[in-house]
N, CA, C and O of each residue as an XYZ file, in Angstrom:
580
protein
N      -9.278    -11.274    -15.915
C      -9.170    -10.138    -15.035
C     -10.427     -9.306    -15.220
O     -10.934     -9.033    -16.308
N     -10.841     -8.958    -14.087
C     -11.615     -8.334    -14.412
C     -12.044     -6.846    -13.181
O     -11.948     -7.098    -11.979
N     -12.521     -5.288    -13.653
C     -12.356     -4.199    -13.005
C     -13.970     -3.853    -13.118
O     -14.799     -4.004    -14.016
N     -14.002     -3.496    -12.223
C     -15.269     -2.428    -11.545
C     -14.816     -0.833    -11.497
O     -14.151     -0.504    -10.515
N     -15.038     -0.109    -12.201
C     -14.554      1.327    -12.466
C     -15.606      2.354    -11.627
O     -16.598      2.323    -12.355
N     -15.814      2.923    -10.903
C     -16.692      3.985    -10.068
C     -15.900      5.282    -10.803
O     -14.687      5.450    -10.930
N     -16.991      6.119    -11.232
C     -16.877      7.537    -10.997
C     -17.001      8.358    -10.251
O     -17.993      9.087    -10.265
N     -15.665      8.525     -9.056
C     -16.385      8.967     -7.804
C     -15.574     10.387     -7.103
O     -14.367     10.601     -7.209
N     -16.465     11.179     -6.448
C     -16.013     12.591     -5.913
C     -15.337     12.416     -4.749
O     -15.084     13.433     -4.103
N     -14.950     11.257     -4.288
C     -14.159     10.978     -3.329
C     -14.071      9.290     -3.137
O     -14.911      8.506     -3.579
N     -13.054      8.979     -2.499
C     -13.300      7.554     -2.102
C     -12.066      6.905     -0.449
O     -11.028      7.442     -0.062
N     -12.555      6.022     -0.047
C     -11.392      5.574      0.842
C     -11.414      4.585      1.218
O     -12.530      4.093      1.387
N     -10.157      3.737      1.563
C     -10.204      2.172      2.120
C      -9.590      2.288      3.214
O      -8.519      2.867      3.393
N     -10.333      1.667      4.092
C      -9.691      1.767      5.476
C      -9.145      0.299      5.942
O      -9.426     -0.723      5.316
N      -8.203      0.317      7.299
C      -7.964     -1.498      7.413
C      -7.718     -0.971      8.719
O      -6.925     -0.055      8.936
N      -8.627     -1.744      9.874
C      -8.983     -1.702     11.420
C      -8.873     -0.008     11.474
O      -7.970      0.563     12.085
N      -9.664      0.512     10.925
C     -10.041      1.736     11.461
C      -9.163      2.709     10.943
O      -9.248      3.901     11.240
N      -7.927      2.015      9.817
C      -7.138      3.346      9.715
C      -7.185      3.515      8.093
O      -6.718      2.636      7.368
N      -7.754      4.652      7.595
C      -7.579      5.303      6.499
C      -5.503      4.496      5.981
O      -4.475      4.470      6.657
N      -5.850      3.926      4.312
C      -4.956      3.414      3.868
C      -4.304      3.350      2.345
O      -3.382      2.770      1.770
N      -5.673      4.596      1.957
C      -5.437      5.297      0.937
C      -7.136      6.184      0.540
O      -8.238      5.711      0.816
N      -6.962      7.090      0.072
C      -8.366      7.950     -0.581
C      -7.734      8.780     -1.530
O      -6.521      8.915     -1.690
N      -8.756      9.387     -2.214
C      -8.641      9.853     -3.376
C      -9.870     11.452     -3.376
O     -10.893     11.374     -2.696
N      -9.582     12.722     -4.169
C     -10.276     13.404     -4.428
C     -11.290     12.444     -5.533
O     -11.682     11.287     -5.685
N     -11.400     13.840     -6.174
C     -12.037     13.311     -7.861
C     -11.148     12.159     -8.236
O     -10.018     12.053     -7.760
N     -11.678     11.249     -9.131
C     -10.921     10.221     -9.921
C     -12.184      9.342     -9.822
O     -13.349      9.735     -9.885
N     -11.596      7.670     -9.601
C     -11.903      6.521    -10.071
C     -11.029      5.423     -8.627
O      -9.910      5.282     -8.134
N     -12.557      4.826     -8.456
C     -11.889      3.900     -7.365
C     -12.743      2.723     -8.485
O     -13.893      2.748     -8.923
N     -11.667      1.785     -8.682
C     -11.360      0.460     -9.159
C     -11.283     -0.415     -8.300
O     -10.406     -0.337     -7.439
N     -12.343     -1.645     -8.331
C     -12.327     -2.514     -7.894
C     -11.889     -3.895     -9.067
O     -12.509     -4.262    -10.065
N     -10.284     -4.562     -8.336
C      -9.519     -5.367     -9.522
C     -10.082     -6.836     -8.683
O     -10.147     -7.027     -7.469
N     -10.473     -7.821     -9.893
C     -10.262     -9.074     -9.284
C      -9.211     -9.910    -10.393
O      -8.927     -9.311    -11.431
N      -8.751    -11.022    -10.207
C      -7.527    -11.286    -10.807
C      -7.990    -13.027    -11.334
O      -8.618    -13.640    -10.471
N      -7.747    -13.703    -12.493
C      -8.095    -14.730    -12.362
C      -6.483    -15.242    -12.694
O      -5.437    -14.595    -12.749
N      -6.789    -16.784    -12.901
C      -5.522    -17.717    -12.559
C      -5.111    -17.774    -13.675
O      -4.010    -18.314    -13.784
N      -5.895    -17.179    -15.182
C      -5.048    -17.653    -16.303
C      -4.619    -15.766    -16.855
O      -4.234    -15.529    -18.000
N      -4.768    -14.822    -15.948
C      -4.366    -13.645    -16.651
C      -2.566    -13.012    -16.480
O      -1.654    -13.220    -15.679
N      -2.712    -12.320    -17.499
C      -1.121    -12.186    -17.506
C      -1.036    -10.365    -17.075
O      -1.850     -9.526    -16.687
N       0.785    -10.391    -17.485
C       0.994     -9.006    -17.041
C       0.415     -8.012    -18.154
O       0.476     -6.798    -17.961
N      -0.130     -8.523    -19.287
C       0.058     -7.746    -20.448
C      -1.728     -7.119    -20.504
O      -2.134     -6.054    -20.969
N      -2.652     -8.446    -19.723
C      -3.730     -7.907    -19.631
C      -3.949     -6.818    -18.536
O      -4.938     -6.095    -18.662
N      -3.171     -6.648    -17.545
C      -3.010     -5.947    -16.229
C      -2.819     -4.967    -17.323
O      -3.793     -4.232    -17.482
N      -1.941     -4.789    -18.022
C      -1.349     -3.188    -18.410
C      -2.645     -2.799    -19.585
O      -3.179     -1.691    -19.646
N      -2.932     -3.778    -20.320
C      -4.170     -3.385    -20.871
C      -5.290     -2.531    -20.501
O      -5.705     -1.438    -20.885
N      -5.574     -3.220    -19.801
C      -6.456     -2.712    -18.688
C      -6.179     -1.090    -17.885
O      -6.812     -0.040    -17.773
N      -4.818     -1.643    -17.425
C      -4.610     -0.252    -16.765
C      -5.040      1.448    -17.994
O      -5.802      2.412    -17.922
N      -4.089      0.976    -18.884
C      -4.086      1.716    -20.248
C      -5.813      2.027    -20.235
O      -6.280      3.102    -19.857
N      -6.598      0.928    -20.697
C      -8.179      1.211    -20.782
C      -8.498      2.396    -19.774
O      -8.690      3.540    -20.185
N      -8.558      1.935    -17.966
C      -8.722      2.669    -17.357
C      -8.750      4.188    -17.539
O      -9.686      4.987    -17.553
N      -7.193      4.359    -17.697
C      -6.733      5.757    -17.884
C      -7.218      6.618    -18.658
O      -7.377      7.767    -18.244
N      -7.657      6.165    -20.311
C      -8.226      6.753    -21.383
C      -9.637      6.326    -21.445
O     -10.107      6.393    -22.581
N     -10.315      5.970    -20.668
C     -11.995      5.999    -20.725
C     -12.458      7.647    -20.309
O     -12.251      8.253    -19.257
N     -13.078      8.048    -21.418
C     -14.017      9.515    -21.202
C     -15.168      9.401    -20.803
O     -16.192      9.244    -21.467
N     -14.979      9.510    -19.225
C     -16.030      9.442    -18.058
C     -16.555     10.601    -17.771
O     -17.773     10.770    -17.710
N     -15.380     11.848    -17.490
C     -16.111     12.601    -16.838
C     -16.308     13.815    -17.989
O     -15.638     14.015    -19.002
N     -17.223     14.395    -17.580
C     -17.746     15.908    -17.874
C     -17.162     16.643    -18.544
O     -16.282     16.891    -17.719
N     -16.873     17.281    -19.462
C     -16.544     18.318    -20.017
C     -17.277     19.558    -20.041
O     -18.381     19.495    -19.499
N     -16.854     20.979    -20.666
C     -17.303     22.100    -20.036
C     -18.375     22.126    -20.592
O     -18.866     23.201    -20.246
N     -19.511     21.294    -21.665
C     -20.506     21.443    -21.977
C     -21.209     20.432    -21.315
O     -22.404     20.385    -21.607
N     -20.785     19.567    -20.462
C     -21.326     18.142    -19.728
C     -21.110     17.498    -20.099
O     -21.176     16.595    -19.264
N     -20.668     16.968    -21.371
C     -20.905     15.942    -22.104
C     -19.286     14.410    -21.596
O     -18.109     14.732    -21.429
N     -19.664     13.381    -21.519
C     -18.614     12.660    -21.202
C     -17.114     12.723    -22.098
O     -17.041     11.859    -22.972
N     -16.259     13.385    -22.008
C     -15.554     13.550    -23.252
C     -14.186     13.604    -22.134
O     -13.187     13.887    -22.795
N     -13.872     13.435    -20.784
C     -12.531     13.655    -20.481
C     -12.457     12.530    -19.589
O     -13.406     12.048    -18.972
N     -10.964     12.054    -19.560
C     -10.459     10.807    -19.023
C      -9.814     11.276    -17.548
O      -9.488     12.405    -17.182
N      -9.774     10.483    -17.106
C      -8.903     10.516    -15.462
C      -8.058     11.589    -15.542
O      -8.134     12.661    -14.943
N      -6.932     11.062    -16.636
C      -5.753     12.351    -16.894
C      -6.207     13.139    -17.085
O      -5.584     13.971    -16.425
N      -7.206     13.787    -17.732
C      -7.294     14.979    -18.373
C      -7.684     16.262    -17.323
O      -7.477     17.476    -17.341
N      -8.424     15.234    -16.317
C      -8.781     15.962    -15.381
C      -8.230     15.899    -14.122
O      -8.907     16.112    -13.116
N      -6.861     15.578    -14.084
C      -6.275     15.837    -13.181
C      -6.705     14.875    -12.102
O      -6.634     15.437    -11.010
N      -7.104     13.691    -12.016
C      -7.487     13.350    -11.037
C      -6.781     11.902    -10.459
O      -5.595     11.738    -10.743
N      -7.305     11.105     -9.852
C      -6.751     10.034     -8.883
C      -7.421      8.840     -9.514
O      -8.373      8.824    -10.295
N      -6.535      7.582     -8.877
C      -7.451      6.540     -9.157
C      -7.083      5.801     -7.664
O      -5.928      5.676     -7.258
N      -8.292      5.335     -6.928
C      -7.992      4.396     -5.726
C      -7.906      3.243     -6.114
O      -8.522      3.232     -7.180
N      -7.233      1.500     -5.764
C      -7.489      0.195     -7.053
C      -7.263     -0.666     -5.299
O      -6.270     -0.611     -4.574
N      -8.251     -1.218     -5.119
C      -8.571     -2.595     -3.880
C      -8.806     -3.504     -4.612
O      -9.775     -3.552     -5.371
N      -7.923     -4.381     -4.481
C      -7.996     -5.843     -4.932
C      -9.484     -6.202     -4.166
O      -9.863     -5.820     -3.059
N     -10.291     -7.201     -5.300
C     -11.293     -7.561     -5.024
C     -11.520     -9.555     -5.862
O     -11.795     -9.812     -7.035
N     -11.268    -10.571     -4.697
C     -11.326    -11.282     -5.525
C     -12.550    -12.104     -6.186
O     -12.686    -12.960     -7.061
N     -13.767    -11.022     -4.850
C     -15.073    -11.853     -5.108
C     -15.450    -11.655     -6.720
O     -15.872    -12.646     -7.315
N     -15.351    -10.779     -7.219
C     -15.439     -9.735     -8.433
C     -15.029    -11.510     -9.551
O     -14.965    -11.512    -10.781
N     -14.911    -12.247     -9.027
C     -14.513    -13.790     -9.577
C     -15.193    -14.842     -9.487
O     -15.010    -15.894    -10.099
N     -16.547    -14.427     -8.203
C     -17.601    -15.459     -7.930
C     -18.454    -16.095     -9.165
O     -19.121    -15.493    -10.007
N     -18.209    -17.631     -9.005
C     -19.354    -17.511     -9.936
C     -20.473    -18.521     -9.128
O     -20.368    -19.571     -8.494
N     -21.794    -17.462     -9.568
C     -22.751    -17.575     -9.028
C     -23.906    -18.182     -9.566
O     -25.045    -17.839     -9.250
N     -23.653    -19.024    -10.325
C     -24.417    -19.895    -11.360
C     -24.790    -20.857    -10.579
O     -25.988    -20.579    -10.534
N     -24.710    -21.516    -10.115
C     -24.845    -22.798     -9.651
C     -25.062    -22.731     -7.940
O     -24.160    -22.189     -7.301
N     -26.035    -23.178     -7.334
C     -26.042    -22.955     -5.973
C     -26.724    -21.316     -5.471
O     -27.210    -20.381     -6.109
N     -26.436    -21.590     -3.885
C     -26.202    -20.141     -2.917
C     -25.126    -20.014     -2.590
O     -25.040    -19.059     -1.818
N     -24.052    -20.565     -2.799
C     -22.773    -20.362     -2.245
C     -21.959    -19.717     -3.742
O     -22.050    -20.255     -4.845
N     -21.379    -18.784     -3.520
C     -20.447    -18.438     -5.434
C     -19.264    -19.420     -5.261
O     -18.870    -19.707     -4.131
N     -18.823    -19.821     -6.122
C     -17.598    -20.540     -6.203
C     -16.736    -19.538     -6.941
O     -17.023    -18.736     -7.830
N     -15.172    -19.912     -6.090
C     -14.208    -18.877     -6.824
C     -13.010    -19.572     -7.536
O     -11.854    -19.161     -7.641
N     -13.438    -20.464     -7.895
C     -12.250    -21.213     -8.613
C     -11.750    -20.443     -9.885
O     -10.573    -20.529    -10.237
N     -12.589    -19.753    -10.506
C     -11.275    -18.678    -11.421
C     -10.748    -17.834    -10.570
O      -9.953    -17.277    -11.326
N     -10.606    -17.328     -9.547
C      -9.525    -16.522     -8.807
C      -8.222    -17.379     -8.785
O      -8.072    -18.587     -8.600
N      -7.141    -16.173     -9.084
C      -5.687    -16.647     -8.844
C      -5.549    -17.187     -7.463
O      -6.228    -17.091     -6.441
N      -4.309    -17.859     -7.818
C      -3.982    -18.167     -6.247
C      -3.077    -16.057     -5.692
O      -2.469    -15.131     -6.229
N      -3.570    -16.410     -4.517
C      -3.260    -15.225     -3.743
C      -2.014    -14.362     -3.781
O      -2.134    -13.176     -3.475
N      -0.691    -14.900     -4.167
C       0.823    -14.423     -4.774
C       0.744    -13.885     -5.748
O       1.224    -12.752     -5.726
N       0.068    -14.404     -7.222
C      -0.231    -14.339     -8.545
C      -0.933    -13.394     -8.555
O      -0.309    -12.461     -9.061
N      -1.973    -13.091     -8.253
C      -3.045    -11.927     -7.907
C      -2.633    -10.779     -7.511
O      -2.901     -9.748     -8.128
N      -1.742    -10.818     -6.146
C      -1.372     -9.238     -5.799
C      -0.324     -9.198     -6.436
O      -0.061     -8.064     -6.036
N       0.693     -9.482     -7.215
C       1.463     -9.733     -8.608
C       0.948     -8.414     -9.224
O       1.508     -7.321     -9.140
N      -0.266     -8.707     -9.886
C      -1.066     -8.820    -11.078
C      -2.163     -7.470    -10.581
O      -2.733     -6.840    -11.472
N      -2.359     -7.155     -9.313
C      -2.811     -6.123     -8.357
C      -1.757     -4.764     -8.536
O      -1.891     -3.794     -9.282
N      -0.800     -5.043     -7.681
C       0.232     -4.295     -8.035
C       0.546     -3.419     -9.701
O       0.543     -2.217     -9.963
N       0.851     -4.915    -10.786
C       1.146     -4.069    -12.038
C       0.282     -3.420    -12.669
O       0.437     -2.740    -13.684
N      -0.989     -3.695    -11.857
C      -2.143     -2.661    -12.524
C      -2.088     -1.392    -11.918
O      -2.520     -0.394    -12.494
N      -1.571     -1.360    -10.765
C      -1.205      0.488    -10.123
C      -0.064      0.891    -10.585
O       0.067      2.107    -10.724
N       0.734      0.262    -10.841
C       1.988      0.763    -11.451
C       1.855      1.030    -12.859
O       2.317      2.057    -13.356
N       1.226      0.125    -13.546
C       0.808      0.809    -15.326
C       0.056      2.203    -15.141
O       0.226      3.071    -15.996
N      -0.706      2.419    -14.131
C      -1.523      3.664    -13.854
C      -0.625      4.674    -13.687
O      -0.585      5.653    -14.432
N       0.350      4.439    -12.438
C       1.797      5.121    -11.967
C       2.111      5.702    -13.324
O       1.702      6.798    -13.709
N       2.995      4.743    -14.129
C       3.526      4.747    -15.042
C       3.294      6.244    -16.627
O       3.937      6.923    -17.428
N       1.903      5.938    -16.146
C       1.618      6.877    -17.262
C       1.103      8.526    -16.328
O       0.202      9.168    -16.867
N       1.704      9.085    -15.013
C       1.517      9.968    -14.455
C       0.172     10.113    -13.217
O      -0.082     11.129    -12.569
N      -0.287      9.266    -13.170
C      -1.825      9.560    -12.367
C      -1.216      9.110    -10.982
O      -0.413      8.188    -10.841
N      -1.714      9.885    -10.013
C      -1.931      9.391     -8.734
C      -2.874      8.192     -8.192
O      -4.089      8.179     -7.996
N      -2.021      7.323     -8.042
C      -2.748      6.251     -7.485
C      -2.464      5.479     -5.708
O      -1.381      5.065     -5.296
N      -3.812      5.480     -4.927
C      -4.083      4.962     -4.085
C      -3.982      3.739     -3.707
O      -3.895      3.034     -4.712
N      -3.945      3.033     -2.604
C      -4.292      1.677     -2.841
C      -4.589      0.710     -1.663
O      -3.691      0.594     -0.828
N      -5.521      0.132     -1.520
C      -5.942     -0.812     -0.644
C      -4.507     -1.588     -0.053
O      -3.312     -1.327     -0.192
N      -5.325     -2.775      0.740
C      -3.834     -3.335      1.092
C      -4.595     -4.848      1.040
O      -5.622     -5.255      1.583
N      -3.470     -5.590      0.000
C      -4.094     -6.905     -0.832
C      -4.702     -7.883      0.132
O      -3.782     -8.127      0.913
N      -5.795     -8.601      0.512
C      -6.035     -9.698      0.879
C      -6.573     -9.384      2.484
O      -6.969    -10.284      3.225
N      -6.501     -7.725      2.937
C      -6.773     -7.083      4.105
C      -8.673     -7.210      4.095
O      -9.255     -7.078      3.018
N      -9.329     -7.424      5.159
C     -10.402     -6.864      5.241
C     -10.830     -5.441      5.366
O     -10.973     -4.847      6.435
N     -11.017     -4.962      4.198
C     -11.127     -3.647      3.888
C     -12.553     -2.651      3.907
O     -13.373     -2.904      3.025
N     -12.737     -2.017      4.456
C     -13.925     -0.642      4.415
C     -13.990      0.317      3.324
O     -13.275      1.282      3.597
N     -14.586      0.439      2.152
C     -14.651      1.062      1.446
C     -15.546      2.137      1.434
O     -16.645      2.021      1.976
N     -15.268      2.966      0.988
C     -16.618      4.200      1.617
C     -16.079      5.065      0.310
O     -14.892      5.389      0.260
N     -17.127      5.474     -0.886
C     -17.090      6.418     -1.601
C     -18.242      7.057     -2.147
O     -19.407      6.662     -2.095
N     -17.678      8.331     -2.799
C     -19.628      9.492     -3.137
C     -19.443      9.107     -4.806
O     -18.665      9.749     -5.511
N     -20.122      8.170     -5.241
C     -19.704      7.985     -6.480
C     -20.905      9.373     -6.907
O     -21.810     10.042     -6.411
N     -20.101      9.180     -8.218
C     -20.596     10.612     -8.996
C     -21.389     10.291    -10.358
O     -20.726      9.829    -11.286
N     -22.740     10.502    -10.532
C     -23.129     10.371    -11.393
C     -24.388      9.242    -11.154
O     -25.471      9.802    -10.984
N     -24.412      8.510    -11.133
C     -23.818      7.581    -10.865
C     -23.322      6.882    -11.864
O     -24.116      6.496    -12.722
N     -21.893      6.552    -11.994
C     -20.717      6.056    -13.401
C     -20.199      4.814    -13.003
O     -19.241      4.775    -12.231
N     -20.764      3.714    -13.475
C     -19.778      2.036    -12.794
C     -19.950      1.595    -14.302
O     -20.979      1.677    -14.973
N     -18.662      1.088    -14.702
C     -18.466      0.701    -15.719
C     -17.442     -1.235    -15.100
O     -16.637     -1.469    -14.199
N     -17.917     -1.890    -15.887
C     -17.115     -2.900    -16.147
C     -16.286     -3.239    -17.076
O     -16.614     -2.989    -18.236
N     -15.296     -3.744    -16.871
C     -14.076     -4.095    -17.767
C     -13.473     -5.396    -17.669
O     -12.696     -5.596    -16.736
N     -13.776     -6.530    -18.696
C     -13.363     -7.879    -18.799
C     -12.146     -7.875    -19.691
O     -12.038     -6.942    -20.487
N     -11.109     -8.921    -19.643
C      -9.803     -9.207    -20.198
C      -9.423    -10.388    -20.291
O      -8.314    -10.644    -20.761
């Protein structure tokens, strides 16, 4: 499994033109899912998410997490985030889950987020999606599992 974390002052996914979730302040997560990950790395992960000290504190310094600051997380399944691009011009995605397993595994990663109080957004699985956000900082962190 693996997440793309943005630190961003806004974010939104749209599907044929219609807004389908956005977020103030927070974290728009981009999840891709592979075929051998479980529920336990989803919640891992989610957990990671939540307690990474990204943003700002009152002296600047990175010292406060999503929760602390009250904020959102947007999470669009992403399965390219699985390409591998070693070999060729074409990426091959043969570690991506099959498509059931994945938004599975999509899902329990917004709900571990749910779970521990944060507002969470969310794409719509397997949709051709528009993403549009003001990332902040600029803050992209990766997260492997």
């Amino acid at each position: 499994m693996r997440v793309v974390i943005q630190r961003v002052k806004s974010a939104s996914v749209s599907v044929h033109d219609e807004v389908v979730g956005n977020i103030d302040q927070g974290l728009l997560v981009l999840i891709g899912v592979g075929h051998d990950d479980t529920e336990a790395e989803a919640k891992w992960l989610a957990d990671k998410t939540a307690v990474l000290r990204i943003f700002a504190d009152d002296q600047g310094k990175m010292n406060l997490n999503v929760e602390e600051i009250k904020g959102a997380v947007l999470v669009v399944s992403q399965f390219t985030l699985l390409g591998d691009c070693r070999k060729g011009r074409r990426p091959a995605f043969t570690d991506a889950a099959e498509p059931g397993r994945a938004n599975e595994l999509y899902l329990h990663y917004a709900e571990c987020l749910r779970d521990r109080g944060i507002p969470v957004q969310q794409g719509i699985f397997a949709a051709d999606m528009q993403v549009s956000l003001v990332n902040d900082g600029p803050v992209t962190l990766i997260l492997d599992r």
